[in-house]
C-alpha positions, 0 to 999 in steps of 0.5 A: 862508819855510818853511810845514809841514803835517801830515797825519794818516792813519789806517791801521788794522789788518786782523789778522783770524783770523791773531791768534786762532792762535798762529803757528810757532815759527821764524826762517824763519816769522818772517821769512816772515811779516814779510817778507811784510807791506808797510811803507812808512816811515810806515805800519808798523802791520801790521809792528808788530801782526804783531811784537807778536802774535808776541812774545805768542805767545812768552810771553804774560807778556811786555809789549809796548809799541807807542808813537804812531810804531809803535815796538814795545819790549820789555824784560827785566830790571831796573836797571844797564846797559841795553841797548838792541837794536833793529832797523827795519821799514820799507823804502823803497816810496811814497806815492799823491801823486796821482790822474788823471783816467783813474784811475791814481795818481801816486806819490811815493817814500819815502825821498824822497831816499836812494841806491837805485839802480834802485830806480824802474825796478825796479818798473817793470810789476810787481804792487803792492799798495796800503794802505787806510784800511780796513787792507785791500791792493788790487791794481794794476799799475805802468805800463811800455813794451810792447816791441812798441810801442817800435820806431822810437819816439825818445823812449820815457820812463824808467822811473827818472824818477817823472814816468813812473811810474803805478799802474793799479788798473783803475779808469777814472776817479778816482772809481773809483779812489777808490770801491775804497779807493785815495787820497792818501797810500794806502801802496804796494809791491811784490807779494812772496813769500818764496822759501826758496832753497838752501843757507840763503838766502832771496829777496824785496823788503825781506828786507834791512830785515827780518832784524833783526826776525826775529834779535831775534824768536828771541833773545826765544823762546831768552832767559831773562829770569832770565839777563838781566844789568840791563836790555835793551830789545829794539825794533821801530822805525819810519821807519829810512829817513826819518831814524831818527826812530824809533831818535831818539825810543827813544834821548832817552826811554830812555837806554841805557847801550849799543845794538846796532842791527840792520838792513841796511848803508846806503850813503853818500849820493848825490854831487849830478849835479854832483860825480859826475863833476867834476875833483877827485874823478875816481879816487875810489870812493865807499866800497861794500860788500865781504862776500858774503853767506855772510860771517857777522856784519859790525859796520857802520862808517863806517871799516871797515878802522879797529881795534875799540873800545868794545862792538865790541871786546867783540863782536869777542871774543866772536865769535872765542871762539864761533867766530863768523865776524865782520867789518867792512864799510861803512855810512853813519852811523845817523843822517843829517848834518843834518836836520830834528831835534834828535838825541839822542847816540848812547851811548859804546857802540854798534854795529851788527850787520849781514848780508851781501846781495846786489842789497841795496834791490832786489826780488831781494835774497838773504840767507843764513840761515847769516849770521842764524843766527850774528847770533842766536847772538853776541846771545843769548850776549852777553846770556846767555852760551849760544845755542841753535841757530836752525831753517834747515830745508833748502829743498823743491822746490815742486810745478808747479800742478794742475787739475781737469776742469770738469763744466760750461763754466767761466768764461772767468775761471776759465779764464784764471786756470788757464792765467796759473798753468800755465808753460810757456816756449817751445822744447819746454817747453808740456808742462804747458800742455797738460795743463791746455788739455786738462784743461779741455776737455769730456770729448768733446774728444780733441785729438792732440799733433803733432809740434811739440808742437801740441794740435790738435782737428779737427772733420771736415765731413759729405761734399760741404761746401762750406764754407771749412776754418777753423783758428783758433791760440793759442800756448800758450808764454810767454816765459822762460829756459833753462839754457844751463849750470852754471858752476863757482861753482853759478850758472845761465847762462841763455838767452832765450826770447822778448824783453822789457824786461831790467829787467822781469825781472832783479833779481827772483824767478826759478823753475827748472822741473825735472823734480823741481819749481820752484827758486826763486832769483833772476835777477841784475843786471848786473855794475855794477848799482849804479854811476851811468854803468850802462847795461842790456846790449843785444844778442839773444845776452846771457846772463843768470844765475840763483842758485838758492843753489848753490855748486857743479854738483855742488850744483846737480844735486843740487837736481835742476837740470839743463842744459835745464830752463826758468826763469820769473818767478813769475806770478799771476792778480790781480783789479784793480777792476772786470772788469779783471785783471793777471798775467804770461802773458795773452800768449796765455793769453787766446787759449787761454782763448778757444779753450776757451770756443769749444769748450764752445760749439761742442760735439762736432758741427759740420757744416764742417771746424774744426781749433783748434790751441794752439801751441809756441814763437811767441815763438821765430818762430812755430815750431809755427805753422810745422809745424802749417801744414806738416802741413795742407798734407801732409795736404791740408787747407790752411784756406782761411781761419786766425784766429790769436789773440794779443795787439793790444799796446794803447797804452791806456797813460799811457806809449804814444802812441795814434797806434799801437796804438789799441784800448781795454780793456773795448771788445771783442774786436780785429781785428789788421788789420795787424801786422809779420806781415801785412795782412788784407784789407780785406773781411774785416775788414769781414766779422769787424765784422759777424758781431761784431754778430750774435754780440753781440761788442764788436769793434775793429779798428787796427794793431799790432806784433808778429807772429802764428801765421796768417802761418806759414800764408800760403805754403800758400794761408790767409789770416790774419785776425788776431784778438786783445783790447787788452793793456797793459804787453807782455810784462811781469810786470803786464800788464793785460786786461779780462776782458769782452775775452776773453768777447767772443774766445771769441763771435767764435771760436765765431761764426767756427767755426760760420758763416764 
């Protein structure tokens, strides 16, 4: 017995000022502002308005008309034939399935079948945004393994398994959760950013499910409807990925004579576990895609290599007289075998008009502007018989952040956020770290660069004090890339910098750092990505590469990309509910936010001997650690004592098991006590709680992994007595802290300073 149950959610839509202006006039505006509006299948709404407004925008005289499914039709012209051109919204994301009782939400994908490989793990600890009834996106992080947590753990969980797939919105229970707009059936996807790369190709999650709308945007704002011939409905349609459902619907109230579907190639349909590697098909391929982006229009078929005919003969024709690049490749069928519906014929004439792209489904996915601008001009002159030039202006350097210098003690929130903005990868590349650390000191604070390129700020003792020699140590790097070289097709060969868990950061945006701005592009996949037997590379020595949308190392350098500049993965301060807060880099941002909040507190004058140091290059060996302990000893001012602040990688974690790691969010500040550096003694341990009670300090203390900067210091005669604050999801682009950790930091620094 089958039961069906219906559920109606009402997402409403949040347009705001943006609908009272009247948008850009561009492909690469158009697709920026599509692109960049979440829509899962089902909950295509705000993709729907922002469409709507912008054909408004085109011409007001214009009717549009959005059906109950969010369908989005317009139509010009009148009579005999009518054509039908549409093009999908959706992309495939989730659905909020459930909610635990600690506040994080459990998810379901949609589609809920299809062949999207590594579509789960690529969302593994990234930054998400999640729909409410309201309209309104909220933040949250997904959960992932913290590396350092991982060693001798036997069984870690799959990230592809949706059983290990959690959503932490800060919230600490689900009343929380609940209370800041997240629930059932709440819509989620990706965090995402449009990226204009070189050379005409862009870069970010679903920009494959929605260049079609963009292409039929500026066919609309070149078209005069007098050219029209007949009748052409130009649409906008909804749940592509959950059957075609909306495509279906168009089709049996309209009746096209003819229809030109534009959106992505699809694949074929996942064999089952049972038949991928069984006897009677051992040998066989499953049919894939074969243009590379840069291919120009490609007609979509089930048989690609087999000869045009109908409408895609007529196009084929035309294409080759405008001198229009077209070829054939793979799609699956438009509309799926079987199914729960009824479906309406497919007219005798129709065709599906596709872009190459590359990682396609993945957050990383490119396509190149050129292939879109030549889909536009083979529409527009199949409708009218000329085509205006598309806009692709050329992609600009961005600019590195800039700060301004407080006049007052700022925030420790405002200060964290300052530094997750400021990149700076470990091996010689801190620079702009420590222009902001400096920028957000007090004017009074001078602190000298050594020659590892530590920050240092000492505050000398008054003669004859017999107080210990303090050194308290944040390191100012993240971890990263660098390029290691140009290959000869203009891609990017890169280098680690600092360890992380490979499916965090491939497949994804990637920035180049050079010395005339940041370059967007994309770190790639593995060779195989794609294919079911994939195994992620393992090894210390793997190389990695970068398209920044170069073709060659001539092109390269004339974006400004050299050998040596470093590469991140975008990062960005995000408020999650609550005093809790998700970005990439709070490894050791935090510990520099808390040294600046020590040193406004401190002020100029400090009757002992204080030296606080931002490091270089810890996630490379502690290697500014090293040199700065190296030239205290030179000088003979050995601390007696070294506080190094990092990271206690926390298992207050769905995914992490607490028998290791064991310090919570929001409960205070954590004493390292023993990480794969070092042992602190235990009396001092003892010592650190209780100047935590007088300082009003929440603290902790456990055990965790990792290294920290203070063991550089133990061949000198120091003890290290490791401080840090609770972190989820290590090393990864979502990790997660609780802002009142990093207040209760900068207490105990400030408390150590002045009376230890």
């Amino acid at each position: 017995m089958k039961f069906c149950f219906v559920l109606i959610f009402s997402f409403c839509l949040a347009l705001g000022a943006s609908a009272q202006n009247t948008p850009p006039s561009s492909l690469s505006d158009d697709l920026r502002a599509l692109v960049e509006i979440p829509g899962v299948p089902g909950y295509e709404q705000q993709v729907a308005a922002k469409i709507a407004e912008r054909v408004k925008a085109i011409s007001p005289s214009l009717k549009v008309v959005t059906d109950e499914q969010s369908n989005v039709t317009v139509t010009l012209g009148s009579g005999a034939p009518h054509r039908l051109i549409a093009a999908p919204m959706d992309e495939p994301g989730y659905v909020v399935s459930g909610i635990t009782p600690e506040g994080y939400l459990t998810i379901q994908r949609l589609p809920q079948g299809g062949n999207l490989p590594l579509f789960n793990e690529l969302y593994a600890a990234q930054p998400v945004k999640i729909g409410t009834s309201k309209g309104a996106w909220i933040n949250g992080a997904v959960a992932g393994v913290s590396i350092h947590l991982q060693p001798q753990r036997q069984h870690p969980p799959s990230p592809a398994d949706l059983d290990n797939m959690f959503i932490d919105v800060g919230a600490t229970s689900a009343a929380e959760a609940r209370a800041g707009g997240a629930d059932v059936l709440s819509p989620l996807a990706i965090d995402r950013k449009l990226y204009a790369m070189g050379s005409g190709r862009f870069t970010a999650p679903a920009v494959g499910d929605r260049f079609g709308d963009a292409a039929l945007l500026e066919v609309l704002r070149h078209t005069d409807p007098a050219k029209i011939k007949g009748t052409v409905t130009f649409a906008f349609v909804a749940q592509q990925w959950l059957g075609a459902r909306g495509l279906q619907r168009l089709i049996y109230h309209l009746k096209p004579d003819e229809l030109i579907f534009v959106g992505r190639l699809m694949r074929a349909a996942a064999p089952p576990p049972s038949a991928q590697r069984g006897p009677a098909n051992a040998g066989e391929a499953a049919p894939g895609f074969k243009e590379p982006t840069g291919s120009g229009v490609l007609i979509a078929s089930e048989k690609p290599d087999a000869d045009a005919s109908g409408l895609a003969a007529d196009l084929k024709q035309l294409a080759s007289q405008s001198s229009i690049a077209l070829k054939p490749d793979f799609s699956a069928p438009l509309f799926p075998r079987g199914g729960y519906m009824f479906q309406p014929a497919l007219p005798a004439r129709t065709v599906q008009l596709a872009v190459a792209t590359q990682f396609p489904s993945t957050p990383g996915e490119v396509i190149d502007g050129h292939d879109v601008t030549s889909l536009i001009a083979l529409l527009e002159t199949y409708l009218t018989g000329s085509a205006q030039k598309a806009d692709l202006p050329e992609a600009k350097p961005i600019s590195e952040p800039t700060h301004t210098h407080p006049q007052s003690a700022p925030s420790v929130e405002s200060t964290i956020q300052n530094f997750i903005e400021t990149y700076g990868v470990s091996g010689g590349h801190e620079a702009n770290m420590r222009q902001t650390v400096t920028t957000l000191l007090p004017s009074w604070a001078k602190p000298q660069t050594d020659n590892a390129g530590n920050l240092v700020l000492h505050w000398t003792a008054p003669a004859g004090s017999k107080s210990p020699k303090i050194a308290v140590v944040a390191h100012m790097d993240e971890i990263g890339y660098e390029v290691h070289s140009i290959l000869p097709d203009g891609r990017l060969e890169l280098e680690t910098k600092g360890g992380g868990v490979l499916a965090y950061f491939l497949g994804h945006a990637g920035l180049v750092h050079s010395a005339n701005g940041i370059h967007p592009g994309v770190v790639e996949l593995p060779e195989g990505w794609d294919k079911q037997d994939f195994q992620w590379p393992r090894g210390p020595r793997a190389m990695f590469h970068m398209n920044i949308g170069a073709h060659t190392p001539d092109q390269a350098a004339q974006m400004g990309v050299k050998q040596g500049d470093f590469v991140t993965i975008p990062k960005q301060y995000r408020k999650l509910m609550g005093n809790r807060a998700s970005a990439r880099a709070f490894d050791d941002r935090v510990g520099c936010a808390a040294l600046v909040a020590a040193t406004w507190a401190l002020g100029q004058k400090l009757d002992r001997d204080v030296t606080f140091i931002w490091s270089t290059s810890e996630e490379l060996g502690l290697e500014g650690a090293a040199a700065a302990a190296k030239n205290m000893d030179a000088a003979g001012r050995t601390p007696d004592y070294v506080f190094a602040v990092d990271t206690f990688v926390s298992a207050d974690s769905p995914l992490e098991s607490p028998r290791f790691g064991d310090a919570i969010l929001g409960k205070g500040f954590v004493v390292r006590a023993i990480d794969n550096s070092n042992v602190v003694p235990h009396n001092q341990v003892k010592k650190v709680l209780s100047l935590a009670g007088s300082a009003n300090a929440p603290a902790q203390y456990g055990v965790t992994g990792g290294g920290n900067d203070g063991a550089a210091s133990l061949v000198y005669g120091a003890t290290d007595v490791a401080l840090g604050w609770p972190l989820r999801y290590s090393h990864s682009p979502a990790e997660v802290i609780d802002v009142r950790d990093l207040d209760a930091l900068g207490k105990i620094i400030t408390a150590i300073s002045r009376s230890w």
